[in-house]
N, C-alpha and C positions, 0 to 999 in steps of 0.2 A: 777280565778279558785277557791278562796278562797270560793265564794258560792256552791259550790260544795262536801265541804269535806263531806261524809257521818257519823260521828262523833266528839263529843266535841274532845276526844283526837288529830283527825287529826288538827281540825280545830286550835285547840290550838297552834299546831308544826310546821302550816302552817302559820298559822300568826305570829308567834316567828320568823319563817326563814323570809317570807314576811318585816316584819319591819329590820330586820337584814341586809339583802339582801340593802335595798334602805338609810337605812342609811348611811353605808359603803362607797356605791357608789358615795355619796351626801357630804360627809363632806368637810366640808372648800370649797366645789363648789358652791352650790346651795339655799340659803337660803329659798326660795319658797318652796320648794322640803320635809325642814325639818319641815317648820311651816304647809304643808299637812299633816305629817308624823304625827305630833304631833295632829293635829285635828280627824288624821280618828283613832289615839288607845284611845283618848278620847272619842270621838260620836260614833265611831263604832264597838270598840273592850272592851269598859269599860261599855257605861252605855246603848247601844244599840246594843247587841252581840247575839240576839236571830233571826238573816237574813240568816242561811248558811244549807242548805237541810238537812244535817242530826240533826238536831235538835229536826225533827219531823218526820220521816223515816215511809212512805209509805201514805204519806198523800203528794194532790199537793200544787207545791208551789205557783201557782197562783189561781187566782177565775175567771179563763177565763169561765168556766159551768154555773156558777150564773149570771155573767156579760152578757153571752147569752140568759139567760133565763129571765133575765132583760129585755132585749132588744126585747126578742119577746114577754113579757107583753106590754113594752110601744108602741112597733107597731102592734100588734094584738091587745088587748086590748083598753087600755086608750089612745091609737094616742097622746102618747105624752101630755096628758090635765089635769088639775087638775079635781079632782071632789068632789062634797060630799060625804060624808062617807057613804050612804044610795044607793047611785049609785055607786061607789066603788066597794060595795058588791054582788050587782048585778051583774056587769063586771068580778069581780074575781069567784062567781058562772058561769058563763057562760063561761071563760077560761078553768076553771076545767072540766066540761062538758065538753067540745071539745076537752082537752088533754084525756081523761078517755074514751072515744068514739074512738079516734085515735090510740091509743093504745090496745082498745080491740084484743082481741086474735080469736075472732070469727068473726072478720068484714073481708070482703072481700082484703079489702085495710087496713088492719093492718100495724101501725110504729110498727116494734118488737122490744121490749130489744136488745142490744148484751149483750150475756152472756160471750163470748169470742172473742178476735180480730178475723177478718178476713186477712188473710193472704196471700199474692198473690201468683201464681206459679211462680213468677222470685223471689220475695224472698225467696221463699222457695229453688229453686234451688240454688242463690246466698249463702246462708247461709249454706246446705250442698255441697256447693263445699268450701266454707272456714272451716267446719269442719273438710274436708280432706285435707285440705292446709294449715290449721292452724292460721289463720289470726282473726283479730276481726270484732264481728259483734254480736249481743244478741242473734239473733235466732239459729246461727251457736252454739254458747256458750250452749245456751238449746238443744241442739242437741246432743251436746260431752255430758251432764250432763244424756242425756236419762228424760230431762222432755217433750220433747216431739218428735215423731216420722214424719217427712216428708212423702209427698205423694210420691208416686214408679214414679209416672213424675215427682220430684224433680232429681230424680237421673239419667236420661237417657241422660243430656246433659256432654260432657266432662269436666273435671276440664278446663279452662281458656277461655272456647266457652260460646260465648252467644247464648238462645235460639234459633231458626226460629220464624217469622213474624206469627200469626195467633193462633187460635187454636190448640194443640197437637190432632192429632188422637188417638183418641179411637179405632177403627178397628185394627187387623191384618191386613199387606198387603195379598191378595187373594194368593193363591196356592204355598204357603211355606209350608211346614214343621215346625210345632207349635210343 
């Protein structure tokens, strides 16, 4: 949990407790235990101390996007092969081309941006039913905050009922009194 802290100050407090915590536990028991101890606040808290999220706060912590976009160079593109620098360029022109084509906003079969997540109606009713039950969840949380407002079919199922199977109706039922 230590890569987690969203702050130097936590991460600091949490690895004070962390090494505190397993020392204590460990003395006069386990000599394995302290010669870890003593490796990971050298290698990991002294001279390699820049691994823990808030360090860089709204930026991801992995390169899983690039790493994908790698991969669909090397399997669309260059099939995985080396090439000359002169064909390369070629390849890489004609990649861009067909990402720049694919995403057009005027093609019939446009890949659009997301500008915004999409958000399903079971999470959205999950989340305003723990709004009103008070439980944790992100979207529930942005709900109590008023950053964002749920659809009126979020709100028609009872607190602790799960949806029905299908589609919600759109329709009124026929000859009620609306």
């Amino acid at each position: 949990m230590l890569q987690l802290c969203n702050s130097s100050t936590t991460f600091k407090l949490a690895t004070a407790l962390f090494m505190k915590k397993w020392k204590m536990n460990s003395k006069q028991k386990n000599q394995s235990i302290l010669g870890f101890l003593n490796y990971f606040d050298y290698e990991w808290l002294t001279l390699n101390d820049g691994w823990y999220e808030g360090l860089q706060l709204n930026t991801p912590s992995t390169n899983n996007a690039l790493e994908a976009t790698n991969r669909t160079i090397k399997d669309d593109g260059t099939f995985r092969e080396r090439h000359v620098l002169s064909r390369f360029l070629a390849i890489s022109s004609n990649i861009i081309y067909n990402w720049s084509t694919e995403r057009d906003s005027l093609s019939v079969n446009a890949k659009l941006f997301a500008i915004e997540p999409t958000i399903s109606l079971e999470l959205w009713t999950s989340s305003y039913q723990w709004a009103q039950s008070r439980k944790e969840h992100i979207v529930g949380i942005a709900i109590r905050l008023k950053c964002c407002k749920p659809p009126p079919a979020a709100k028609t199922v009872p607190i602790g009922q799960k949806r029905k199977r299908g589609r919600p109706a759109k329709a009124k039922a026929a000859l009620l009194i609306q």
